[in-house]
Each structure stands twice: as structure tokens, then as C-alpha cells.
C-alpha positions in Angstrom: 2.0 17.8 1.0 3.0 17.0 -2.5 0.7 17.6 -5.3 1.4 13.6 -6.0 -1.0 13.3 -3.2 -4.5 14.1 -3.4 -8.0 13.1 -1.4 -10.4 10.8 -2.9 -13.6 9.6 -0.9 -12.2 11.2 2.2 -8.7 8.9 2.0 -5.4 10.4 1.3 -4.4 8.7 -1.9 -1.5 8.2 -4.7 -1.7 7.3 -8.7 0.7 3.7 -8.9 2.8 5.9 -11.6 4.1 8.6 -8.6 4.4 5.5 -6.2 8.1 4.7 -7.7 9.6 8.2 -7.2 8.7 7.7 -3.6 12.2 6.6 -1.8 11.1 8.0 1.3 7.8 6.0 1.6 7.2 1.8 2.8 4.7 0.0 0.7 2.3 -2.3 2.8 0.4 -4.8 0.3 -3.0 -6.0 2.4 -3.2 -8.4 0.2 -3.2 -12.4 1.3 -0.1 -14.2 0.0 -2.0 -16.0 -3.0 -2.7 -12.8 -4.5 0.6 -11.2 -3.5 2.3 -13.6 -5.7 -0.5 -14.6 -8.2 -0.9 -13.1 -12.0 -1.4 -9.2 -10.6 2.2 -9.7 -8.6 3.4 -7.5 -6.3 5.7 -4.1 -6.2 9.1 -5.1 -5.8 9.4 -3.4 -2.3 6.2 -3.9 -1.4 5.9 -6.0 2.4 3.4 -8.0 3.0 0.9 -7.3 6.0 -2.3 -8.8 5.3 -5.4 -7.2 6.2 -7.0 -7.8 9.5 -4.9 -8.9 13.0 -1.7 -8.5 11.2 -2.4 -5.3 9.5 -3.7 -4.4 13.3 -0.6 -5.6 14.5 1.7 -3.6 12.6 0.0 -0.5 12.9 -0.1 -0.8 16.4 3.7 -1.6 16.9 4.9 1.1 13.8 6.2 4.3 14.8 3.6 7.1 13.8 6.0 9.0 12.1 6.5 6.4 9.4 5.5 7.1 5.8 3.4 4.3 4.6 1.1 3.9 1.1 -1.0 1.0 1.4 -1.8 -1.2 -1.7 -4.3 -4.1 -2.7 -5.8 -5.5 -6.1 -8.1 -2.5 -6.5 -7.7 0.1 -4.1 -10.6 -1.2 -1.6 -9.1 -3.1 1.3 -6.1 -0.8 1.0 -8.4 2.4 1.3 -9.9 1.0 4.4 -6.2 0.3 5.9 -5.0 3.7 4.6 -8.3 4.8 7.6 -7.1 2.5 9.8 -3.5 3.7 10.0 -4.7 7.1 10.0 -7.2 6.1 13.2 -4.3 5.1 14.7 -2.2 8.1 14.8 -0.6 8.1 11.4 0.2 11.3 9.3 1.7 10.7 6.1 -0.3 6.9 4.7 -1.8 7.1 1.5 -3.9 4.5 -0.9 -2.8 3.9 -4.3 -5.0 4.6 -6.7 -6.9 1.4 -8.1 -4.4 -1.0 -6.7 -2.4 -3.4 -8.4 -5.4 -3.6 -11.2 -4.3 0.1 -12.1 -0.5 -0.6 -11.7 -0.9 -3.7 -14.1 -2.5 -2.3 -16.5 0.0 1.0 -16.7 3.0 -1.9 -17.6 5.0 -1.3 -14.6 7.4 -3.9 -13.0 5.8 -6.3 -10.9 7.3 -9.4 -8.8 5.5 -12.7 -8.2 8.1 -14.1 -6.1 7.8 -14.2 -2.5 10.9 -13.3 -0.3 11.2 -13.1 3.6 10.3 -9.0 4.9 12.3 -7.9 7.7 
């Protein structure tokens, strides 16, 4: 593992700044749509898979082997589907760090548009 990567309250987590030298990785914002394109915006390559059913959904359908970092507003809901994912079977899933508060507030890019995820 990476020293990018480190445990905090039990959940295998990232700081937003590492999150953009990660090609390998797929960002899943748990977010609902509002927020995904409200005033904190999104990451550019972020896909949306909101919390609850569809979040249950998509873990249950992903292959295990995929590497995943989960993202909300402050790192909450995206903690508790970083567990989830890792429940299910996942390896590499990590939270980021105090969410798209944190990645605001270090001046990184963010999108507010909303395009259709394959």
C-alpha cells in the first residue's frame, strides 16, 4: 500500500491533494445530485452513486478487484460507504479525507456541471 494511504477511525482513507495523482483509481461521489452540482461541486471524474440502494447496487454488481475512493461533502457518508464496499469484498476503496469541504478549501478544480456516467 502507498504511504498516500493511511487508516483513520478504522477506514482506509486518502488526503483530496493525493486523490489527483491517482489514474488507477474511480471516484464514487455518495452525494445526492443537488449537492453534486451545488457551490462545493464535484471532481471532475467523479461518478455519481448516491448513497443508499444505488450505492448498494453498484457495490453489489462492481467487480471486487476495482479500485475505488469514495467522496461526500465531509468525509462522513463516504467513510460509511468506504465500510460498505469493504463488507462487500472490496480491497483497495478508500475515503477522502474531509470530503469536498477539504478539497474546496485546498483550491482544487471542481465541476458543477452534471454529465451522463457510463
Amino acid at each position: 500500500m502507498s504511504t498516500k494511504f493511511y487508516i483513520k477511525d478504522g477506514i482506509p482513507t486518502i488526503n483530496p491533494e493525493d486523490v489527483n495523482e491517482l489514474s488507477n483509481f474511480e471516484i464514487i461521489d455518495v452525494r445526492r445530485l443537488e449537492e453534486f452540482t451545488a457551490e462545493l461541486g464535484h471532481i471532475e471524474s467523479a461518478k455519481l452513486v448516491t448513497l443508499g440502494p444505488d450505492l448498494k447496487n453498484f457495490i453489489n454488481k462492481t467487480e471486487k478487484t476495482k479500485q475505488l475512493i469514495f467522496v461526500c461533502r465531509s468525509g462522513g457518508r463516504s467513510g460509511q460507504a468506504t465500510q460498505d464496499a469493504l463488507s462487500a469484498g472490496f480491497s483497495e476503496v478508500y475515503n477522502m479525507d474531509g470530503g469536498m469541504l477539504k478539497w474546496n478549501a485546498l483550491k482544487l478544480p471542481v465541476w458543477r456541471e452534471f454529465k451522463i456516467q457510463e
